[in-house]
C-alpha positions in Angstrom: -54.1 43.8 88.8 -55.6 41.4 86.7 -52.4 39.7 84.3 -52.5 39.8 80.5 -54.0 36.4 79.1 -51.0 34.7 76.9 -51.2 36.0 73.4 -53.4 33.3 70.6 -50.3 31.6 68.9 -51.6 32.9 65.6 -50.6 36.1 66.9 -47.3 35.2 67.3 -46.5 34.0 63.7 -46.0 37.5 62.7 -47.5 40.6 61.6 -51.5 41.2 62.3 -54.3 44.1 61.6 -54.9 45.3 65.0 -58.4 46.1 63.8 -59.0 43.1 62.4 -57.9 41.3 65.7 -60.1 43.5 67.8 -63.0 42.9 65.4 -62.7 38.9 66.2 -62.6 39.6 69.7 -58.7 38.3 70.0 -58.0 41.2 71.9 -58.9 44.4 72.8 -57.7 48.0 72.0 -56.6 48.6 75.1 -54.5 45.8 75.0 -53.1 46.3 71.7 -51.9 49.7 73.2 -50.0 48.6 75.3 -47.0 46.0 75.4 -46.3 43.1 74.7 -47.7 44.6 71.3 -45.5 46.6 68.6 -46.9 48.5 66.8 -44.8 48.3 63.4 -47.1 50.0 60.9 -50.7 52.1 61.3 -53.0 49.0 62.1 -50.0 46.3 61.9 -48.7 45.0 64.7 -46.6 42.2 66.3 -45.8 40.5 69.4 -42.6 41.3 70.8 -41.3 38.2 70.7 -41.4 38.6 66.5 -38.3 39.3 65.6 -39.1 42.7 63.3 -36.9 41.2 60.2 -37.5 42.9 56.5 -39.7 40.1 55.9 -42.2 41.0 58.7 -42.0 44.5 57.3 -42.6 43.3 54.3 -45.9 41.3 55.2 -47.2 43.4 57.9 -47.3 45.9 54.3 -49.1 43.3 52.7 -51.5 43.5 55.0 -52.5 47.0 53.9 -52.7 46.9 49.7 -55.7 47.0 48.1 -55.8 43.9 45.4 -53.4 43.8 43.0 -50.7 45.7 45.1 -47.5 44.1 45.3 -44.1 44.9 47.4 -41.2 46.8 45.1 -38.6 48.6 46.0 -35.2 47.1 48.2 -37.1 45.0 50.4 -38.6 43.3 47.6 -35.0 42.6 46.5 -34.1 41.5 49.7 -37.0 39.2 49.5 -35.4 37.3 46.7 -31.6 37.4 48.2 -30.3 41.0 47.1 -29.0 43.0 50.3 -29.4 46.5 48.8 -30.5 47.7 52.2 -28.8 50.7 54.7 -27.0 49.2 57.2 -29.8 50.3 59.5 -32.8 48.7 57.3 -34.3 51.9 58.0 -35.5 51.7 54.2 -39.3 52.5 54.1 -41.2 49.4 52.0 -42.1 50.8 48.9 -45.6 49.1 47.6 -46.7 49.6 43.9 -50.9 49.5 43.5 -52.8 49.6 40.2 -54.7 53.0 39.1 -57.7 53.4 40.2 -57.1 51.9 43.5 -56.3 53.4 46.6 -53.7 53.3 49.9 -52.4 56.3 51.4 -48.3 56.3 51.8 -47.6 56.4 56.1 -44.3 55.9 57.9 -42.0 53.4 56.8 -44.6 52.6 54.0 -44.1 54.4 50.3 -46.5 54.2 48.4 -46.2 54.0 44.2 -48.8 53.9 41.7 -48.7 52.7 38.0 -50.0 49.8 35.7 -47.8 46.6 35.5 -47.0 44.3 32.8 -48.4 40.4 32.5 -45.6 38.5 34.3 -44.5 41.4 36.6 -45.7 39.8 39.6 -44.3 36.8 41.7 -44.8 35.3 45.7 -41.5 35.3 47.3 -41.4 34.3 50.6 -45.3 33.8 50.1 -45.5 37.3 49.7 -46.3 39.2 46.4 -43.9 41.2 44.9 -41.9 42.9 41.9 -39.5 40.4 39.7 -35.6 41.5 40.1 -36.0 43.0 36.2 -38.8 45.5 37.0 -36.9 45.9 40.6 -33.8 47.2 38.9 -36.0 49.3 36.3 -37.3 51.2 38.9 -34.6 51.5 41.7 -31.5 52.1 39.5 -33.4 55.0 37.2 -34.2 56.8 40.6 -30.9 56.3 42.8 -29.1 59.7 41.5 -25.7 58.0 42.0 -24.1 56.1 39.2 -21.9 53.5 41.4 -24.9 52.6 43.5 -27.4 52.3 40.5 -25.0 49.6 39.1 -24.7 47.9 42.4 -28.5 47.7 42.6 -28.4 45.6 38.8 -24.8 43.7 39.3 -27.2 42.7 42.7 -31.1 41.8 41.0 -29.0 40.1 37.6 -27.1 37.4 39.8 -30.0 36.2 42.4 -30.6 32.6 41.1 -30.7 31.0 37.3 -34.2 30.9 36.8 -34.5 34.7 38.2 -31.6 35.4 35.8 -31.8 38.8 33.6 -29.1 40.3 31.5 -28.6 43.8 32.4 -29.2 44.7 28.3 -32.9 43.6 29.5 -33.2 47.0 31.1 -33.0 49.1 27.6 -35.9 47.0 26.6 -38.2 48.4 29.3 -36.8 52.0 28.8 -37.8 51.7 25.0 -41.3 50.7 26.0 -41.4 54.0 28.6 -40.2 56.8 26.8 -40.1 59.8 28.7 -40.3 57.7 32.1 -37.9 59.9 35.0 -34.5 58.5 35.0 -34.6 56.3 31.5 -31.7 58.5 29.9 -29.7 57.1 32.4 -30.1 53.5 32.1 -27.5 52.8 28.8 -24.9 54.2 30.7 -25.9 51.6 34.1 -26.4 49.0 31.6 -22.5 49.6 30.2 -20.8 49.4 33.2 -23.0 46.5 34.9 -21.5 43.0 35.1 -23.7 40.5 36.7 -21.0 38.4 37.6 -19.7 40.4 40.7 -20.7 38.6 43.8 -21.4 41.1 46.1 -22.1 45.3 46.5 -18.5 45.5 46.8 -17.2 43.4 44.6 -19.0 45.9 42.3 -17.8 48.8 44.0 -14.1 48.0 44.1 -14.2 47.1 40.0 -16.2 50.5 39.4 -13.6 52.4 41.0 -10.7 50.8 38.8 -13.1 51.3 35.7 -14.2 54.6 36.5 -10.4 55.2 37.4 -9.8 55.5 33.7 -8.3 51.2 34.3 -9.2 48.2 31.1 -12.4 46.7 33.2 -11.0 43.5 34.8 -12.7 39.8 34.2 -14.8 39.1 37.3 -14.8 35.7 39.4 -11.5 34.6 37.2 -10.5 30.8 37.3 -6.9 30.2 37.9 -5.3 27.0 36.7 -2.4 25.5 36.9 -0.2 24.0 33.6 -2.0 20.8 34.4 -5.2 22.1 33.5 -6.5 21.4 37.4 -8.3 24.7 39.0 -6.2 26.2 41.9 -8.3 29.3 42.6 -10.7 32.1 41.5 -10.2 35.4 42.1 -12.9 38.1 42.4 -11.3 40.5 40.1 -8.4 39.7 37.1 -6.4 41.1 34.6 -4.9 37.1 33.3 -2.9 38.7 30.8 -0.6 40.3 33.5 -1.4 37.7 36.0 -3.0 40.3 38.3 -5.5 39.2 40.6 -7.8 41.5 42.7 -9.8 40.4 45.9 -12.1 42.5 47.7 -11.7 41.0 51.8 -15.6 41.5 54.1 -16.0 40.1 57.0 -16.5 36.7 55.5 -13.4 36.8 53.9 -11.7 38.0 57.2 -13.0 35.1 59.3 -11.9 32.7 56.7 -8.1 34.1 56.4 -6.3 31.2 57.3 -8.7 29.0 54.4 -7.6 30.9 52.1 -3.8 31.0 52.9 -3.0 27.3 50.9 -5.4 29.0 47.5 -3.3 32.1 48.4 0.5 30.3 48.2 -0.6 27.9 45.2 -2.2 31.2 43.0 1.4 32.7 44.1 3.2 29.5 42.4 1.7 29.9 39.6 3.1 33.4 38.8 0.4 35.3 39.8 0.0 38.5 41.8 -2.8 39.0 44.0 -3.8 42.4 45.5 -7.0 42.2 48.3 -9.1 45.5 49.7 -11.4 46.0 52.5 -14.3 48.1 52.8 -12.2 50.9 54.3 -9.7 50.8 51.2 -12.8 51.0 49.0 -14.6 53.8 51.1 -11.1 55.7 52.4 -8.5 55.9 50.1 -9.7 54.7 46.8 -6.9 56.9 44.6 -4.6 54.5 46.5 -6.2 51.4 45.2 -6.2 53.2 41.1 -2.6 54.0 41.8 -1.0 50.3 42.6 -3.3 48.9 40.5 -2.2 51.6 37.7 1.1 51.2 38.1 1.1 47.5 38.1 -0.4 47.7 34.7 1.8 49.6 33.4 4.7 48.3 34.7 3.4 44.5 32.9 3.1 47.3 30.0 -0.2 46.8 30.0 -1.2 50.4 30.6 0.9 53.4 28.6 
């Protein structure tokens, strides 16, 4: 048997239309059928040495749209730094074209059609997609839950100064489209959003105190001590009681014994500190409204 010639290298800097490679006489059909070729989309494949990463998703998509299409959806905010995907990344790539043109959705490609504003459209990544406002416009009026549609703005608001929106942005566009599914909802998102969180659950963990009939706490709080110098900063706060909250990932986790000497010297200067992981958040949230409740009100804070 006769071995498969070693791929062109331009085939192995990512995505590629199969037909388009076949049409060049790159290689054949019958080659693309088989491996070392994934197929990742109808048409789109890659070499399975390409690592198939949300980018390539995303460009093997942009492959596909008619002009003037760009990428929306969660990949596009992943694009410019948000992680708003499933823990699988099984999220489809949503595309947005203009009326009048035409591409039919397939799997793992959604397909949206409607006219966008002047100044809608950026490359990221070299790639041409949705800015983070008109990401969160149309991701946070469709996700039916409240808590994740303010995760999805907390995440779009905070990706980078000159990307920077405030949430109150988002009342604008549903003013311009009255009547538009899911704009009734977006006051509501914009009320409880804070920009400031630095991660999904950061935003989760001070949604469940809010929502857990808790004062909102001040997010990514500066501690000093009575010489003015900065000891600390706490994801969550409630200064007047000295209270500070801490939601703990993996990052913070790994970086335990870091944060011990910020730890002792936020302790010396009065404060309390309180720190939740993702199973606190997820399994036993009462718990977490409860000591946090009853701190408050202990401080008198709370009646």
């Amino acid at each position: 048997m006769t071995p498969a010639p070693d791929p062109p290298r331009k085939l192995l800097n990512g995505p590629f239309l199969g037909s388009a490679a076949v049409r060049a006489g790159i290689v054949t059909l019958a080659r693309l059928r088989k491996p070392p070729w994934i197929r990742i989309f109808r048409d789109v494949y890659v070499h399975e040495r390409v690592p198939i990463t949300p980018w390539v998703r995303a460009a093997g998509a942009s492959l596909l749209l008619p002009k003037g299409g760009v990428i929306g959806g969660r990949v596009a905010a992943w694009l410019y730094g948000a992680n708003l995907l499933r823990e699988d990344r099984s999220d489809p790539v949503d595309v947005v074209i203009p009326p009048g043109t035409y591409m039919r959705s397939r799997p793992g490609i959604t397909v949206h059609s409607y006219r966008l504003a002047d100044g809608e459209i950026r490359l990221v990544q070299r790639l041409p997609a949705l800015r983070p406002l008109r990401i969160a416009f149309d991701l946070a009026r469709d996700e039916p839950d409240l808590c994740e549609a303010v995760v999805i703005v907390d995440a779009l608001a905070r990706i980078g100064a000159h990307r920077h929106f405030a949430p109150s942005a988002l009342l604008d566009y549903a003013a311009r489209h009255p009547g538009v599914r899911g704009v009734s909802r977006l006051p509501e998102i914009v009320r409880l959003s804070d920009p400031l969180a630095e991660s999904p659950m950061e935003t989760r963990l001070r949604l469940l105190l809010v929502r857990g009939g808790l004062p909102p706490p001040i997010s990514q709080y500066e501690i000093y001590n009575e010489d003015f110098l900065l000891i600390g900063r706490v994801d969550l706060a409630y200064p007047k009681i000295k209270l500070g909250i801490e939601y703990d990932g993996e990052n913070h986790e790994r970086r335990w014994l870091d944060d011990v000497d910020r730890q002792n010297r936020i302790f010396g200067a009065g404060w309390m500190l309180r720190r939740y992981t993702k199973a606190h958040v997820y399994h036993t949230p009462d718990l977490i409204v409860q000591e946090i409740g009853d701190l408050l009100r202990r401080a008198g804070a709370l009646s």
